[in-house]
Steps between C-alpha positions, in 0.01 A plus 500: 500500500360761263634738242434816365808584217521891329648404211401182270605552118335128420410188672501119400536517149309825454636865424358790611681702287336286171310706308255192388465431885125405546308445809561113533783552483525757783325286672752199482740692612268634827406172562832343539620827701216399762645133527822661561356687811486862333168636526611851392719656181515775300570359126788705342543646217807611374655770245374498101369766309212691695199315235657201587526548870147597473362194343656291729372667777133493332520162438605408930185756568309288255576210656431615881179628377400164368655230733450505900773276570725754305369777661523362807893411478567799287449822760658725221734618278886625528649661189837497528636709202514687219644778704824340607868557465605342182902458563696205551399274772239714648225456219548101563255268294284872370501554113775792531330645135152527695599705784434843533464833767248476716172759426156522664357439186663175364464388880076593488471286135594226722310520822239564234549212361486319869167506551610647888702197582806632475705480859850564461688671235890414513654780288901693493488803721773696284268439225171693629598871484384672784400186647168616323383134441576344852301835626192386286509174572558563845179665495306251301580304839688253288860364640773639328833303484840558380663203307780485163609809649795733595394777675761732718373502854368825431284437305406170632409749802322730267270167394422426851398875579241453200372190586737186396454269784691149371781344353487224209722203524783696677830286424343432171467746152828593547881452404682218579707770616482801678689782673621393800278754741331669304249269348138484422487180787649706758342843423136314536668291833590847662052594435367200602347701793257684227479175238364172497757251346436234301703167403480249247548186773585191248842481636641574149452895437639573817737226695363378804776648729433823356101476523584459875728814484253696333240410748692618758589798363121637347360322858259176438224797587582694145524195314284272250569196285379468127596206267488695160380208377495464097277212327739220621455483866327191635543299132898415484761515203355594144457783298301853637412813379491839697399777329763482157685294681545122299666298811634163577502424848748197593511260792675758738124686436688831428346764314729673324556691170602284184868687531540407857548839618236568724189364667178524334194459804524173704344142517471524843178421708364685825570155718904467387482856589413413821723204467804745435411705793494244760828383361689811622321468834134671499226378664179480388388778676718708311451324156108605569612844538731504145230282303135572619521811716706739362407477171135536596611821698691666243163462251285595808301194440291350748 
């Protein structure tokens, strides 16, 4: 079976979000995705300062630019941050200190920066005023998502009239808890006509009995897997990095911050993805569709 994943932060033993990361290494990371079955990702890059952010995304364009296998297994780019909601439990493993509003400007220094591979931008709707940003990039023809976020369902509505089209990691970047109804998880649950929804599927961020909730709530047909995979996947137990992150990853292959109190990415590969999947009862069929297909739709890459 194949794979195509929307959100890969690192990959056996290599970070992404480095900023030394060179083109072997890039491609060490590609090349062990493609033994894994995933012929498809979009490298990740998360929040730092905006120079920062924009070296490491030189140095992935760098490296698709000089390596075929890497540009063959890396279709793009998703930038998922700096314009994200920095409180408790929503801003997740993001540097709170490098967060900020969204502006078209900040946003254009890093599509700049790019090189035109950029194809999804998670950001905080209740941080883009006016929704200004998710109506550029919405025009750009780039996929804007909404992730580490809190928006009312106004504005979440707002988003969508201006061009916001998915949903990061829903059960994920937020609280451990929330308002009973009233929630970021069942505000996006009650749009999932209007967005696509995406999961982290390692069986860790979200329980498996609530994956298959979820999916039957958004409707398999809104839905996509990612792993959010940090530099640990495929390797096992040992010390990572992601981004400022220093992390030791145990034999329960965790990731989580040094403090325990949250997750930070996953170890997870595309095929335990598919492993958790057919564990609450999906065919494969309908692991295709979460996996290769409708990630490749949402993109609109063919």
């Amino acid at each position: 079976m194949s794979y195509f994943d929307l959100q890969v932060n690192g990959y056996a033993g290599i970070d992404f979000n480095s900023g030394f990361l060179t083109t072997e290494q890039a491609r060490v990371a590609c090349e062990a995705m493609l033994e894994d079955g995933t012929t498809g990702a979009l490298a990740t890059v998360i929040t730092d300062s905006i120079e920062s952010m924009k070296g490491k995304l030189q140095r992935l364009v760098r490296a698709c630019e000089e390596d075929e296998v890497v540009r063959e297994v890396l279709v793009g780019l998703h930038i998922e941050g700096p314009f994200l909601n920095q409180a408790d439990g929503f801003i997740g493993a993001h540097p709170r200190d490098w967060t900020r509003p969204a502006t078209v400007d900040a946003m254009k220094e890093l599509l700049e920066a790019a090189g035109g591979l950029t194809r999804i931008v998670t950001l905080a709707p209740e941080c883009d005023e006016g929704s200004a940003t998710t109506r550029f990039l919405a025009g750009e023809g780039i996929v804007v998502s909404a992730g580490h976020c809190d928006p009312s369902l106004d504005q979440l509505r707002a988003a969508i009239d201006a061009g916001l089209s998915m949903f990061t990691h829903l059960g994920n970047g937020c609280p451990l808890q929330l308002q009973r109804h009233d929630n970021i998880v069942e505000r996006v649950l009650s749009l999932s006509e209007d967005l696509w929804i995406c999961f982290i599927g390692d069986g860790v961020h979200v329980p498996p009995f609530a994956l298959r909730n979820y999916l039957r709530a958004a409707g398999i047909e809104r839905s996509l897997m990612v792993t959010d995979a940090i530099s640990a996947a495929r390797v096992g137990p040992g010390k990572y990095t992601l981004a400022g992150w220093d992390l030791e990853i145990g034999e329960d292959m965790i990731a989580r911050a040094p403090d325990g109190s949250h997750f930070v990415g996953s170890t997870a590969t595309m095929p335990g993805v598919a492993g958790v999947l057919r564990g609450i009862g999906l065919g494969n069929g309908e692991i295709a569709d979460l996996c290769w297909k409708r990630p490749r739709e949402v993109i609109g890459y063919s």
